[in-house]
N, C-alpha and C positions, 0 to 999 in steps of 0.2 A: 504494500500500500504506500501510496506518496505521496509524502508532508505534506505537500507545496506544490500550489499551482502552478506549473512549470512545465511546460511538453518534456515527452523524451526524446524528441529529436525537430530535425528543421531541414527545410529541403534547402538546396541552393539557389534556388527563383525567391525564396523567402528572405535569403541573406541579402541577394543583389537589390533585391526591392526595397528593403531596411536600410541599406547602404545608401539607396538614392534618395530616400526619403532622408536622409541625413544629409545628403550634399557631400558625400565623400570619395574620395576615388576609390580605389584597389587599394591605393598605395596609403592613404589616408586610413583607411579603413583596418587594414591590416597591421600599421602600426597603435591604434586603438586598442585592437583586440588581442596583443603581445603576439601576433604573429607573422609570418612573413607571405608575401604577394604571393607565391606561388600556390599558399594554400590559400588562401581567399577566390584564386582563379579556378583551383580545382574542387571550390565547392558547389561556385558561381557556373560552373561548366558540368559538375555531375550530377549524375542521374541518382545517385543515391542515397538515403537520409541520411544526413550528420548528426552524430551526437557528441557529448562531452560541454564542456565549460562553455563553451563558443554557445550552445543551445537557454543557457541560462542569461548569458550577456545581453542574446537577442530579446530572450524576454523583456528586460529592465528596459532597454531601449527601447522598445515597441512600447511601453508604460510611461517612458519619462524621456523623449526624446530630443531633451536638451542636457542631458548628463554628460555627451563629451563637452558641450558650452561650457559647464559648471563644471570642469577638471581641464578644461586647455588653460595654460600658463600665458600669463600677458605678454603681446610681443612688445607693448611699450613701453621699455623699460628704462629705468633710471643708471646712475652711473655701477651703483653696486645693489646686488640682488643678492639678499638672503633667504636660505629657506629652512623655517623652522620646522622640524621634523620629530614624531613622535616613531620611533623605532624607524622603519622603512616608509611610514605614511609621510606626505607632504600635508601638513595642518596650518600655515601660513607661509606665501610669499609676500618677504619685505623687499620694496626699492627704497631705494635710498641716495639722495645727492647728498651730500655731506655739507657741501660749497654753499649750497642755496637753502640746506634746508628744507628740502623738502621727505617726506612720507608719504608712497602709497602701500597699501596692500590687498592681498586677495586673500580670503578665507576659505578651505577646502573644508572644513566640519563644522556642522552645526553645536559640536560637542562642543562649548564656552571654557572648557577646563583646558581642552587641548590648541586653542586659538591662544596666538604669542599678546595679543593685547586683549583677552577677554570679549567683553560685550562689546569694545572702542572699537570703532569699525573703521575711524577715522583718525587714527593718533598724530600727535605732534611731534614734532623732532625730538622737543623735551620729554614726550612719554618714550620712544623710540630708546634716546638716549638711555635712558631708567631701563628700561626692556632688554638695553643688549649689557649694560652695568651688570644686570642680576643674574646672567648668564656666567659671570666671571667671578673670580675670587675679588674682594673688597681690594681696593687699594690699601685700606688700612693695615691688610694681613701683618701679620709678623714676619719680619726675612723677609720682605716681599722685592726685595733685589736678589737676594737666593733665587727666589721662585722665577724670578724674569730672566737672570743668567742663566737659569734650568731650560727655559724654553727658549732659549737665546732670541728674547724680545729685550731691545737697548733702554726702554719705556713704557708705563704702564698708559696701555691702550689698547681699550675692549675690543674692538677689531682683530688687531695682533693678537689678542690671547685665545678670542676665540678661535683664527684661524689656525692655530696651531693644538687647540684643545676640545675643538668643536661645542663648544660652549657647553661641554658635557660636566654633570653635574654628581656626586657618589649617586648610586643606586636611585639614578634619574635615566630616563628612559627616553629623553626629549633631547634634541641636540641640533646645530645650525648648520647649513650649507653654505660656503661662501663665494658667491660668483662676479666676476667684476667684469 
């Protein structure tokens, strides 16, 4: 018996029609669903039912068909992009200009615990600042020229520390990406 409304399988005139109802190519499409063009074409071109993870994906698509919308990464980015990360999940990308001051981001969970600025949807440079701060050891630390010579950073700066420590925390499961 099963759980969950969910077929057990999906033809490939079903895939390709999902695909265009999304506006996506082969090639779009296939890097969506962690797979590669070749199989996207031999499902689009066979005569015989698919199943496996690919049959559950369609589902959710075919239910909510802005979900790649709400998981593609902004292409308009700032000087430096970070992505705060709960284990392998993407749960906030920060842009960031440093120069100007400015903050944007994008929210991938609804989950308020796992988002880097909570409910703030809209943070300031000064909450930003505070944000990437609390990712790092205190300036005040003790030694804390031991600790910069350890990670051979010349200065304490959140940036530097967390790109070399990934803003990783003891027995914290949350940690930062840093893309410039």
């Amino acid at each position: 018996m099963n759980k969950y409304v969910i077929a057990k399988c999906i033809t490939g005139e079903e895939i390709k029609a999902l695909r265009q109802t999304l506006n996506m190519t082969q090639r779009e499409f296939a890097g969506f669903a962690g797979c590669s063009v070749p199989t996207v074409e031999r499902w689009e071109s066979g005569k015989k039912e698919i199943t496996g993870p690919i049959v559950t994906l369609a589902e959710l698509l075919k239910r909510d068909n802005e979900i790649p919308e709400k998981l593609e990464i902004p292409s308009d980015r700032l000087k430096l992009r970070l992505f705060y990360m709960y284990e392998n999940m993407v749960c906030t990308i920060i842009d960031v200009d440093e120069v100007i001051r400015k903050v944007r981001i994008k929210n991938y969970t609804d989950n308020l615990l796992f988002r880097a600025f909570g409910r703030n949807t809209e943070p300031s440079f000064d909450d930003y600042e505070s944000f990437i701060r609390s990712r790092c050891f205190p300036e005040s630390r003790d030694k804390l020229k031991l600790e910069l010579k350890r990670l051979d950073i010349p200065f304490y700066d959140p940036i530097m520390i967390i790109e070399k420590t990934g803003g990783r925390m003891a027995d914290d499961h949350f940690w930062i990406r840093i893309e410039r």
